[in-house]
N, C-alpha and C positions, 0 to 999 in steps of 0.2 A: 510424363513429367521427367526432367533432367536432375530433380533433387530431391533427396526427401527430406529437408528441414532448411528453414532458412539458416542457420550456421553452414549445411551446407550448400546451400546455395552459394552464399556469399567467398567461403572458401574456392567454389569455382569462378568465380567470376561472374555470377549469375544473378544481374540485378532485377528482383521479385519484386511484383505491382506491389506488397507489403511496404518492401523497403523503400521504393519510389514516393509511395504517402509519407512515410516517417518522416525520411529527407525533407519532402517538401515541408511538410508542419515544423520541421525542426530549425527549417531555413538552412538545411546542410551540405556540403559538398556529398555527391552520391559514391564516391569512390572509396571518401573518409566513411562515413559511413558503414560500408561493405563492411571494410577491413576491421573498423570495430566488432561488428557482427561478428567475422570470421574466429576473430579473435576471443572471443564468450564475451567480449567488455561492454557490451551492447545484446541486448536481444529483443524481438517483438514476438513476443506470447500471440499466436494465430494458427488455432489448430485448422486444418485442412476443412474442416464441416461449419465451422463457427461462418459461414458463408457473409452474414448481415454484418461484419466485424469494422469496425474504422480502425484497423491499428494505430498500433504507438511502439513508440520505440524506450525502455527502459535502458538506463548506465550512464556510462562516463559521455563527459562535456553533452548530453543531453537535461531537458529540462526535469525537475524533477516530478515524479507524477505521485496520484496517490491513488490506494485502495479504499470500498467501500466494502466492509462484510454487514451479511444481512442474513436472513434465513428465519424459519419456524424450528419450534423449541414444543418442548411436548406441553408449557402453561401457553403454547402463544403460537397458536396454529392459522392464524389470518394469511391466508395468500393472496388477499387483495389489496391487505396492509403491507405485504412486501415486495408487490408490484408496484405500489405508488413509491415507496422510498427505492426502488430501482428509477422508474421517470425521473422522481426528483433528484437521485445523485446524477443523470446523464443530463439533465439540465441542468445542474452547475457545475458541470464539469470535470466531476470524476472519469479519470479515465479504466477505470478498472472494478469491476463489481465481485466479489466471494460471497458464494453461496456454502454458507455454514448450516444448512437446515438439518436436524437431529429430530425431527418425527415430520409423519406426511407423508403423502405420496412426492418424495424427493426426487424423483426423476422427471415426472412433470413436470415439476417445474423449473428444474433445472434443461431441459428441453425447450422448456417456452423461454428462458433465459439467451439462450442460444440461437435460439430459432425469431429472436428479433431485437436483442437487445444489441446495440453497436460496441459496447464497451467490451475489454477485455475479460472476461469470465472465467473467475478461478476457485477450487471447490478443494476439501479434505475428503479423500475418500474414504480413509479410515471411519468419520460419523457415520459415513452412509453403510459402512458396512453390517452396524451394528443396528442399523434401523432395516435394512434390505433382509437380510437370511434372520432377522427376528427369532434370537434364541440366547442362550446364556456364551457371556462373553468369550469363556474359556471351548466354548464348542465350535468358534470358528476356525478354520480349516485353514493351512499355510496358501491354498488351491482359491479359494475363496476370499480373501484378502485381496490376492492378486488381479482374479476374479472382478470386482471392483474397479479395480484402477481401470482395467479393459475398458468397464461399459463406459466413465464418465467419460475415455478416452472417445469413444465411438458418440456419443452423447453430442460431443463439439467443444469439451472444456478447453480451454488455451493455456490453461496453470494448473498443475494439481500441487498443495502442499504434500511432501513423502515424507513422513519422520523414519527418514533410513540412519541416520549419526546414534542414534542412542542402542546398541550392540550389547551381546553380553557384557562386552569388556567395561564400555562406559556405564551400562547400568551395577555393573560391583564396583566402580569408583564410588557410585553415585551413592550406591547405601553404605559405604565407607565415612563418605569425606563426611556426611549429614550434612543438610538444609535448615535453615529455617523454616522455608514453604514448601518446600520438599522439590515435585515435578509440576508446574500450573498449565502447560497447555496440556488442552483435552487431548488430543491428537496422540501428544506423547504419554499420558498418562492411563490412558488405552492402549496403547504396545505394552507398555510397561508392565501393566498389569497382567493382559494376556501371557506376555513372555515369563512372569511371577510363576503364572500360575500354571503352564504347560509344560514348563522350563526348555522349551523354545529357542531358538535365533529369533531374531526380529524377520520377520519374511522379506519385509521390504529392504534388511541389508542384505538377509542371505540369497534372496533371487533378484537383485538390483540389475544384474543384465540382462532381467526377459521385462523389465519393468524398462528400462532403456527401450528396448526395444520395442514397447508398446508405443513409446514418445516417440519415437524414431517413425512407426509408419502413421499418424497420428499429424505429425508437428506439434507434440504438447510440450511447454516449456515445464522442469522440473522446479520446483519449487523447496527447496529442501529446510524440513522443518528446524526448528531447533527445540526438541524436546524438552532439553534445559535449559531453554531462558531463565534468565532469574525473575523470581516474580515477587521480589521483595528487593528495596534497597542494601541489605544486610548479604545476600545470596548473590549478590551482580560483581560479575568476573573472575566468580572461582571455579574450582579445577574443574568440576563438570561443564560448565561451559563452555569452558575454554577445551577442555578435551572433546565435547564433540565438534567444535568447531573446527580443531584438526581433522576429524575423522569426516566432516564435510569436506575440505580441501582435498582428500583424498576421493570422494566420491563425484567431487564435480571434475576432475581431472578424466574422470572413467567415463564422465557423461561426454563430454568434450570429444572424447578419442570416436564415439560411435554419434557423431556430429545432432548430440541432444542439447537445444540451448537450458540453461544453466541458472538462479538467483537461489542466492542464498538469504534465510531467514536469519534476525536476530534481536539481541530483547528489546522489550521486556521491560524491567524497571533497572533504574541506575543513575546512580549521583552524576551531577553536570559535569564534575572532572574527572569522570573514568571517558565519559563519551567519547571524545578525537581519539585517545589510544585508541578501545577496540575499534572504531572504522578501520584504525592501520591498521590493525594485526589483523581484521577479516580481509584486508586489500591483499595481505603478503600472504596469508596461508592459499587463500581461494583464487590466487594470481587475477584479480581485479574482476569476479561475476559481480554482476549487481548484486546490493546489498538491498535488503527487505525487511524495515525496522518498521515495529510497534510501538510507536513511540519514539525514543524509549520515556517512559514516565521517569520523571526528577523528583519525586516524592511519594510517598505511601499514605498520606494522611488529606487527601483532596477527594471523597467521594462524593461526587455529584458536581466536580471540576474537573473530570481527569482529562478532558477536551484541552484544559487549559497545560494541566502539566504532564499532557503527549507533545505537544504544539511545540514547548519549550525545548525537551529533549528533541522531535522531528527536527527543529531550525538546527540546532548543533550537532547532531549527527549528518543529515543533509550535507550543510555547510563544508564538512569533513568527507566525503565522498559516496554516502548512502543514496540510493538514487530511485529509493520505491516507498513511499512512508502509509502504514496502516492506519486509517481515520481511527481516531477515537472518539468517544462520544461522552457528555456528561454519566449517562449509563451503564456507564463502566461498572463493574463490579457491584453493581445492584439490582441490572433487570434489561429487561429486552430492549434496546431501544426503541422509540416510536418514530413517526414520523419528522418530528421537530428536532429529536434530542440527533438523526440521523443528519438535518440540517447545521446542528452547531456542530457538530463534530467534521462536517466536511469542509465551514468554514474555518474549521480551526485548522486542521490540516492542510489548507490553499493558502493559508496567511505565510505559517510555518516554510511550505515548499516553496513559494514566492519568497521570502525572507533568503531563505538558503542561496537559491537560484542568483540573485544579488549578489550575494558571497560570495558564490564562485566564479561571478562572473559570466554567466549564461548569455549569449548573444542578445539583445533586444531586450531583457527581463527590465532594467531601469527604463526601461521606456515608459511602460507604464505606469510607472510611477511620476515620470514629469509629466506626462501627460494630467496627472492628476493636480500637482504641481501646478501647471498652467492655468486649470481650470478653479481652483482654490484663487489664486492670484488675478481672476480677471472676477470675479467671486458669479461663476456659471455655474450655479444649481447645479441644473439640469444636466449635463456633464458629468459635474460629478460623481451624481446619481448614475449615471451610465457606466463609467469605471470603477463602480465599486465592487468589490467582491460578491457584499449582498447587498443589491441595489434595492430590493424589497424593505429589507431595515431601513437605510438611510431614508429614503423616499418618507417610512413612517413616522421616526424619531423627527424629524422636521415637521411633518402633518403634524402630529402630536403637540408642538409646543411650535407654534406660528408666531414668528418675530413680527416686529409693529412694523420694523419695515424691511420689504422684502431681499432686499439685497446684504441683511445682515442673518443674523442668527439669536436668539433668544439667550443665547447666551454674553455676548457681550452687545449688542445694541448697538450704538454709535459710539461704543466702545471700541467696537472692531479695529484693531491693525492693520488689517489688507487694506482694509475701507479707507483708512485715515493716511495710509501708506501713501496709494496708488493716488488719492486725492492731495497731498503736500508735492509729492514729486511731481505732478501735474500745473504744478504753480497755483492751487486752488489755495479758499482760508477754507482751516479745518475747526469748527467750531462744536463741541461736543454735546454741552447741555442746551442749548435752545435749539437746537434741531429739530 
């Protein structure tokens, strides 16, 4: 092989059957393309083993895509339950699965993952570490952390999240400035605490170029966490964030130079009008890697909605130039999600990335939309049914409540507008109640 990652591939000139797919799905020129690659502004998470993979391409003027995380939990160990909600996000169209499992034989399945699912497959090796050498937290090894990242590398993951940004230096801002929620992702709240408690470097800043260098013969795109998202509206875009998010920019400049593609994570929770700012300021420090938001949620007080106020923040971050959105799901913040709550959350997040995709102008994205347009307008059901996001719903909310007559809807009758529309312009009498 003439590369070892597609960054550099693409830095040589070297266009990868990867990036030939991307292009084509993206309807792109293949040269532009490259050069985004080359550039970190673009990357396709596709590690070397993930062989069954359909890539995709994540960043700038690409479509936006979303994640689906999923995994076993030590109340909630079904792995047949999170084989199905794997089928059902590849059938509608997530392009991207995280595997967050924290008890179980996590390698299986993260193996069976790989070993046949298409999508792009992205893991926290930090959980696994703590489930793998099964021992008290403060006894894991600097060697052993590392350890980890190796195997999910060899495994076939295409993503790992690395919470390398939160250092000594940011974790004494961090118990300075105080929180109101203090540190909420797992990930970072396990360095944290081991680093607390061994008084520690974080391994994953201190030996960041042997962890490069796992990505580098691998092809795994780094996924760089953010320890401290705010996980409260009150905690969104202060100094701890905003300082490791410097200390990100610093670390994907490092990845870049030993040719590791590159996305940066970010929050979290956050009022509607901080949104547009931080997407700039993550464009300007992290010279334009993909951005990979959680959201963000626009409120704290919607549990068992937070599908709806992810959705919100995702369209307006998006919009702004983030270009990877994490599904959320009703579930938030109160329990595993199941199979259904795994479906509204994915359709919340396809509304959101399609809303965005608009916004920015994305090659072909209004298509689909007149498209539906059209079929509203000549009033084709069945059609519509076809272009919807969740054709399943629509198809039922119709079954459900069956109009008297069929080319209307139960809800306005011969009431209908289209109906009375396309029948007046037609030179027709439109006659309402004796019909």
């Amino acid at each position: 092989m003439d590369y070892t990652t597609q960054m550099d591939a693409a830095r040589k000139g070297i266009k990868t059957k990867e990036l030939l797919r991307v292009a084509q799905k993206e309807h792109m020129d293949q040269d532009v393309l490259m050069d985004l690659v080359a550039k970190g502004q673009v990357i396709i998470p596709a590690n070397k083993l993930h062989r069954c993979i359909d890539p995709c391409g994540i960043g700038d003027r690409l479509s936006t895509k979303i994640n689906v995380n999923l995994g076993t939990s030590r109340d909630w160990t079904d792995l047949d339950m999170e084989m199905e909600k794997v089928r059902s996000a590849v059938d509608m169209g997530a392009e991207a699965i995280m595997d967050l499992s924290s008890f179980g034989d996590t390698q299986k399945f993260r193996r069976k993952l790989t070993g046949e699912c298409p999508a792009v497959i992205g893991t926290v090796p930090i959980y696994d570490a703590v489930v793998y050498y099964h021992k008290a937290l403060k006894e894991i090894t600097t060697e052993e952390w590392l350890d980890i990242v190796e195997m999910h590398a060899k495994d076939g993951v295409d993503f790992m999240t690395i919470h390398c940004g939160i250092n000594k230096e940011t974790a004494k801002h961090f118990k300075e400035m105080k929180r109101l929620t203090n540190i909420v992702s797992r990930g970072g709240s396990i360095i944290f605490a081991w680093m607390e408690m061994t008084g520690k470097e974080n391994p994953f800043y201190e030996h960041y170029d042997r962890i490069l260098d796992i990505c580098q013969e691998y092809d795994v795109t780094m996924s760089l966490g953010d320890a401290c998202r705010p996980g409260c509206l009150e905690d969104a875009s202060d100094v701890s964030q905003i300082q490791e998010l410097i200390t990100l920019g610093e670390l994907t400049k490092r990845a870049w130079e030993k040719n590791v593609q590159v996305m940066i994570e970010g929050p979290g929770h956050m009022p509607l009008d901080q949104i547009a700012a931080n997407m700039k300021i993550q464009q300007t420090i992290c010279q334009g890697a993909p951005f990979y938001v959680l959201g963000p949620l626009v409120t704290d007080v919607a549990p068992g909605y937070d599908h709806i106020t992810a959705a919100i923040g995702g369209a307006v971050a998006a919009s702004h130039g983030a270009s990877f959105l994490c599904y959320v799901t009703p579930a938030e913040h109160l329990r595993l999600p199941d199979v259904d709550d795994v479906k509204e959350g994915i359709v919340a997040a396809k509304i959101a990335a399609h809303a965005a995709d608009i916004a920015k102008g994305i090659p072909g994205a209004k298509d689909w939309d007149r498209e539906m347009s059209v079929a509203r307008k000549n009033l084709d059901w069945e059609r519509m049914f076809e272009l919807s996001i969740d054709s399943e719903k629509a198809r039922r909310y119709r079954a459900e409540a069956k109009p008297e007559k069929e080319d209307t809807c139960s809800m306005c009758g011969n009431f209908c507008a289209v109906k009375n529309m396309n029948r007046i312009l037609d030179g027709e009498i439109v006659s309402i109640f004796d019909e």
